[in-house]
MIDO-303505 format. One record per residue: residue in three letters; chain; x, y, z of N, C-alpha, C in turn. Coordinates in Angstrom, 3 decimals, padded with zeros to 6 digits, always signed. Example, Ala and Ser with C-alpha at 12.3 -4.5 7.8 and 13.67 -1.06 7.14 Angstrom:
# MIDO-303505
+---------+--------+----------+----------+----------+----------+----------+----------+----------+----------+----------+
: residuo : cadena :      n.u :      n.v :      n.w :     ca.u :     ca.v :     ca.w :      c.u :      c.v :      c.w :
+---------+--------+----------+----------+----------+----------+----------+----------+----------+----------+----------+
:     ALA :      A : +013.190 : -005.690 : +007.800 : +012.300 : -004.500 : +007.800 : +013.200 : -003.300 : +007.800 :
:     SER :      A : +012.850 : -002.250 : +007.080 : +013.670 : -001.060 : +007.140 : +012.900 : +000.030 : +007.870 :
+---------+--------+----------+----------+----------+----------+----------+----------+----------+----------+----------+
END
This chain:
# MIDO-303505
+---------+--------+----------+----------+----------+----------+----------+----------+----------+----------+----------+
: residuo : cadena :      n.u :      n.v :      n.w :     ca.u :     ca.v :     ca.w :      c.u :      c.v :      c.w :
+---------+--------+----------+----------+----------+----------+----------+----------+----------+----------+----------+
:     UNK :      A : -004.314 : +014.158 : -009.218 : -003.799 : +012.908 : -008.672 : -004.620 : +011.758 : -009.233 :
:     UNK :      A : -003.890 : +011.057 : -009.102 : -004.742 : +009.345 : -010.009 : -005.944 : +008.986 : -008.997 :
:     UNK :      A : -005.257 : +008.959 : -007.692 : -006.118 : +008.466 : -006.561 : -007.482 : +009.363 : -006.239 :
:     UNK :      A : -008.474 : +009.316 : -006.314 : -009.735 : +009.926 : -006.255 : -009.873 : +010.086 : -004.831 :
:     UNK :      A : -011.019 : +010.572 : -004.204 : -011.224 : +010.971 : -002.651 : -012.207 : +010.110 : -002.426 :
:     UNK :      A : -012.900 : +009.144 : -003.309 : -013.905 : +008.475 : -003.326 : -012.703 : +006.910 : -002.921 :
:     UNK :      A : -011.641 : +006.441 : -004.165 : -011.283 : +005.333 : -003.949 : -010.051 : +005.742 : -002.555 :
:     UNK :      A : -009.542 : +006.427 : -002.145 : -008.803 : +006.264 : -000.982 : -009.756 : +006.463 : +000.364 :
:     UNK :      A : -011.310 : +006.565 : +000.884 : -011.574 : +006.421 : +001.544 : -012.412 : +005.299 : +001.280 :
:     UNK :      A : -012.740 : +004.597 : +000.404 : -012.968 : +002.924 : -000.076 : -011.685 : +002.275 : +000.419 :
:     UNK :      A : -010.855 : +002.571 : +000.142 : -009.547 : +001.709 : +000.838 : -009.480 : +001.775 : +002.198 :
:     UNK :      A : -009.515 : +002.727 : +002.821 : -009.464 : +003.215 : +004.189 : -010.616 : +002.808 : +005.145 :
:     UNK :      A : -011.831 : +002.077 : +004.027 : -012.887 : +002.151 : +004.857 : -012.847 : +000.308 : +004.851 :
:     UNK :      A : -012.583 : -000.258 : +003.438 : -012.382 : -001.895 : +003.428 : -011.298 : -002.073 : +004.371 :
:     UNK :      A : -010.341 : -001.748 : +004.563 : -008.582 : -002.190 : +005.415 : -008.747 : -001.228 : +006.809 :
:     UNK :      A : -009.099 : +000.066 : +007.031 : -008.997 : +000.344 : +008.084 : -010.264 : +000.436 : +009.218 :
:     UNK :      A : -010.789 : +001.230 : +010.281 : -011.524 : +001.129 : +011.265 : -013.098 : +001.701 : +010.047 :
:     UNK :      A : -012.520 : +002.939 : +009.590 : -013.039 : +003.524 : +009.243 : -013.359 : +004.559 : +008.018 :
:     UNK :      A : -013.888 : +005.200 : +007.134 : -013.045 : +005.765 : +005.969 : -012.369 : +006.956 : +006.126 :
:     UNK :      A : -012.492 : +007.548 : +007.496 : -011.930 : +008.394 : +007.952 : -010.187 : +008.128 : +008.722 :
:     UNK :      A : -010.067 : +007.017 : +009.276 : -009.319 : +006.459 : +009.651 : -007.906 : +006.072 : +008.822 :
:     UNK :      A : -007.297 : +007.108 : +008.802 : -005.956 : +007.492 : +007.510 : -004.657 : +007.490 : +008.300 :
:     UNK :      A : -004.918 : +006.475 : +009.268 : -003.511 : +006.574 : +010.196 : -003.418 : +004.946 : +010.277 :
:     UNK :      A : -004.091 : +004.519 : +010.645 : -004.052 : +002.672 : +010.615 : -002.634 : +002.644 : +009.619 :
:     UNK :      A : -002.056 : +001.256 : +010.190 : -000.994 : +000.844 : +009.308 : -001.668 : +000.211 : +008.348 :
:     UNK :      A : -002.660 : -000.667 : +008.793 : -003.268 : -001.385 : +007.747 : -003.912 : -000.319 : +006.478 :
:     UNK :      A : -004.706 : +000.699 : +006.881 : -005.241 : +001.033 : +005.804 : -003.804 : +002.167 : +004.899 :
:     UNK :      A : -002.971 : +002.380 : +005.706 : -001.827 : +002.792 : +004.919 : -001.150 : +001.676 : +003.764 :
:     UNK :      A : -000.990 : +000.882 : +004.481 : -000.430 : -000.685 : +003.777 : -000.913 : -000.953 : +002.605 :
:     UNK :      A : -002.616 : -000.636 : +002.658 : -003.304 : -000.631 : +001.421 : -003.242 : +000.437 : +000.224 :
:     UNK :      A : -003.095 : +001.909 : +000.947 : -003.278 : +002.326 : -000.202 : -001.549 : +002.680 : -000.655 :
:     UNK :      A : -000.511 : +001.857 : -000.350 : +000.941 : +002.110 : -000.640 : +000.938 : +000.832 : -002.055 :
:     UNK :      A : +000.225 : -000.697 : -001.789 : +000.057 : -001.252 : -002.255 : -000.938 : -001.080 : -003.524 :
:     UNK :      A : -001.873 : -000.235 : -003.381 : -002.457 : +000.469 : -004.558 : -002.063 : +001.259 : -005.393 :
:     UNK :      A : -000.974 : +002.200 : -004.893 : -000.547 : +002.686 : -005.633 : +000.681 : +002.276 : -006.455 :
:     UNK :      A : +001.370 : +001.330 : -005.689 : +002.455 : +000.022 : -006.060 : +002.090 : -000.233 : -007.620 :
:     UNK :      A : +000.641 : -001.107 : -007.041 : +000.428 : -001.331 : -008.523 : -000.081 : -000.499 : -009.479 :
:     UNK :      A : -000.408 : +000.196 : -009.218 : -000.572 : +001.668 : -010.416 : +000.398 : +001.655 : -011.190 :
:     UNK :      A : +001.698 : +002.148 : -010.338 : +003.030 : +002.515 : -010.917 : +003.864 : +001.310 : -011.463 :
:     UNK :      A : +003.550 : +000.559 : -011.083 : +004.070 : -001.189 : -011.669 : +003.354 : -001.228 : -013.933 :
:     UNK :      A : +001.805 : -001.010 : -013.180 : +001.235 : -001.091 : -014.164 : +001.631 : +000.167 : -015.519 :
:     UNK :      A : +001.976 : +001.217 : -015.052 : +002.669 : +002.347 : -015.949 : +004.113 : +002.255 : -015.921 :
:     UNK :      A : +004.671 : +001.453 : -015.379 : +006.622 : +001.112 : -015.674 : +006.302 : +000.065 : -016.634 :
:     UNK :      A : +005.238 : -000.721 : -016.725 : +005.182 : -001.673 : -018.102 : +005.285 : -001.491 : -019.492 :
:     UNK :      A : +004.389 : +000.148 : -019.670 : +004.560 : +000.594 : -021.058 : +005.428 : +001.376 : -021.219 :
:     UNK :      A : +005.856 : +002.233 : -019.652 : +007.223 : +002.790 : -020.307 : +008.232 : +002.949 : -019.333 :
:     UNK :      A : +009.186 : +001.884 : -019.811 : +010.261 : +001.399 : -019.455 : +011.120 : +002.099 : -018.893 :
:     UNK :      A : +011.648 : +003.281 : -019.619 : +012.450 : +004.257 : -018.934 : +012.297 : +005.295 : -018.278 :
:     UNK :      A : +011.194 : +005.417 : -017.841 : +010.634 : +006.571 : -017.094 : +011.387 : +006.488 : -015.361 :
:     UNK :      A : +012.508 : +006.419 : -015.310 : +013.244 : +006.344 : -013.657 : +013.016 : +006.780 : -012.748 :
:     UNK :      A : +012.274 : +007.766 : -013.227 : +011.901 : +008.721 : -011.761 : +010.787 : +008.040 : -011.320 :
:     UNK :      A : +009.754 : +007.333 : -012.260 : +008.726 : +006.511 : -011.797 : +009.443 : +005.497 : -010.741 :
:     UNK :      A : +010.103 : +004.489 : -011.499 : +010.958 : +003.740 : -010.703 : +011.714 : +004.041 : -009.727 :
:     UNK :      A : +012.201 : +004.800 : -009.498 : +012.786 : +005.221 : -008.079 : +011.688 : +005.946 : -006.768 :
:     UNK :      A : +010.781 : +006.282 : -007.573 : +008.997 : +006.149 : -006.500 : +008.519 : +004.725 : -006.033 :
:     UNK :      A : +008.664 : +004.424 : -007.038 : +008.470 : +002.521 : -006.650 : +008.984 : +002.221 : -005.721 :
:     UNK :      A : +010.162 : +001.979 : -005.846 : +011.539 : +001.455 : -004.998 : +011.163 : +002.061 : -003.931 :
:     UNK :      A : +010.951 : +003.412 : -003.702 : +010.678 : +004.095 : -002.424 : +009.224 : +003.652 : -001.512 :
:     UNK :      A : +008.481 : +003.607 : -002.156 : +006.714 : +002.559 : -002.183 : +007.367 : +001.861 : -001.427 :
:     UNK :      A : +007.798 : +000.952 : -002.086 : +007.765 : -000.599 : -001.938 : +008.583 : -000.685 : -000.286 :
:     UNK :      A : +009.635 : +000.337 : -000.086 : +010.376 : +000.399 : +001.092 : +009.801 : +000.900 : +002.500 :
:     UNK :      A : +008.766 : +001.655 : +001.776 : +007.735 : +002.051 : +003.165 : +007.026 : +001.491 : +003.447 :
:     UNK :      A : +006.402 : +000.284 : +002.402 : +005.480 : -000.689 : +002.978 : +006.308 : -001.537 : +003.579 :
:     UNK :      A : +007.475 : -001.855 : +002.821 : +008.047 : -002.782 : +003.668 : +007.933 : -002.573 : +005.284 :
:     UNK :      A : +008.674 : -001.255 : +005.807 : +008.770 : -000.343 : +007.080 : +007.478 : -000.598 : +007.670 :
:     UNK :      A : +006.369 : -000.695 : +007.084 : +005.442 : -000.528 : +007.861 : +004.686 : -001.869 : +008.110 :
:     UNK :      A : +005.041 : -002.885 : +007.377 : +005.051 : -004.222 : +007.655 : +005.946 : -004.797 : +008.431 :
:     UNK :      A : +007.025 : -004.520 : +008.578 : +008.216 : -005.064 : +009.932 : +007.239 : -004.579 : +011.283 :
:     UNK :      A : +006.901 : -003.236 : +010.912 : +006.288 : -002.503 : +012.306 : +005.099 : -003.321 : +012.922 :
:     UNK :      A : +004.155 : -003.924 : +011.980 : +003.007 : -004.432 : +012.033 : +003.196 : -005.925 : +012.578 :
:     UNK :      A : +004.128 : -006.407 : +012.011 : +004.438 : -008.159 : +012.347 : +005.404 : -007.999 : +013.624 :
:     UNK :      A : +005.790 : -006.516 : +013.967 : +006.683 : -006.837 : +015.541 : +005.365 : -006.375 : +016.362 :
:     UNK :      A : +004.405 : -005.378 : +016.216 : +003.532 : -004.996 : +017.369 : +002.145 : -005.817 : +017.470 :
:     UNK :      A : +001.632 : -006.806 : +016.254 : +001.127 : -007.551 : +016.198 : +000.412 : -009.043 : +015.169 :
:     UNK :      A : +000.894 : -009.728 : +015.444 : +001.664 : -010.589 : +014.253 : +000.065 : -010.701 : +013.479 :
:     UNK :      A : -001.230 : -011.050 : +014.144 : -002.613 : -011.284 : +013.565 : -002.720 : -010.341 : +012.681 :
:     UNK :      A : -003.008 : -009.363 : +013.011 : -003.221 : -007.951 : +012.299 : -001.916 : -008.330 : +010.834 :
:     UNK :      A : -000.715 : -008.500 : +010.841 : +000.250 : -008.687 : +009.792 : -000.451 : -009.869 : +008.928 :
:     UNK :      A : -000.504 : -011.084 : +009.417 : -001.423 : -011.965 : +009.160 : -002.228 : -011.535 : +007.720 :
:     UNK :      A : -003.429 : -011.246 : +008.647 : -004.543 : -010.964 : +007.889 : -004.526 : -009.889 : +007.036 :
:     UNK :      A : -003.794 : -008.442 : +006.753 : -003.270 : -007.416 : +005.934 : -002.324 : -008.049 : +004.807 :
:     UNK :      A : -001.440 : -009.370 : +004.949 : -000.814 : -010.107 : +004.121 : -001.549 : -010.858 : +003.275 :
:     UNK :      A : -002.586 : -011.465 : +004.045 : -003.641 : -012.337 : +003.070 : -004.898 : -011.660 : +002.587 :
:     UNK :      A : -005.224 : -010.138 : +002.580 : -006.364 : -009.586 : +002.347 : -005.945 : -008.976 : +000.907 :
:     UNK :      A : -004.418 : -008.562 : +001.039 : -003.510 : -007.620 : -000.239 : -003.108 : -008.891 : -001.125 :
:     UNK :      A : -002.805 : -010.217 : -000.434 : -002.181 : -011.091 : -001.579 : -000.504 : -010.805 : -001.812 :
:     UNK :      A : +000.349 : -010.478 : -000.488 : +001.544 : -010.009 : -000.701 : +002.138 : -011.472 : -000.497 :
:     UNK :      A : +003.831 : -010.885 : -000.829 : +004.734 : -012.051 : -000.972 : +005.100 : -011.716 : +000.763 :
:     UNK :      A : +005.605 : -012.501 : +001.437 : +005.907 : -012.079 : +002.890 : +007.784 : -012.225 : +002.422 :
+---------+--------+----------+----------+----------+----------+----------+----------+----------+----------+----------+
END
């Protein structure tokens, strides 16, 4: 896997309670968005790879899901996970 056990509990440990803490929306949010751009960054050199792209599309739909969830159960927390990632709202 691309993702190391070192950088997904660095993610989990900057965005969520803890680096153990792999349930937070927030630290999910992060590493969906990490891997976003991974796969963003490898659909650049190759274009037709679809199955990449249809992982994307799927990414991008669960963060979405889990950002509706976050801005209905607490808008601060959405807030600050929006301005820590640098997303488009």
């Amino acid at each position: 896997m691309y993702i190391s056990k070192e950088v997904k509990e660095g993610i989990f440990k900057q965005h969520g309670k803890s680096e153990k803490d792999t349930g937070s929306a927030e630290g999910q949010i992060a590493l969906f968005t990490h891997r976003i751009n991974h796969l963003s960054n490898h659909l650049k050199t190759n274009r037709k790879d679809y199955n990449t792209e249809r992982s994307l599309v799927r990414l991008v739909g669960k963060r979405r899901s889990l950002l509706d969830y976050l801005k209905a159960k607490d808008i601060t927390r959405y807030r600050e996970i929006v301005k820590e990632l640098g997303l488009r709202k």
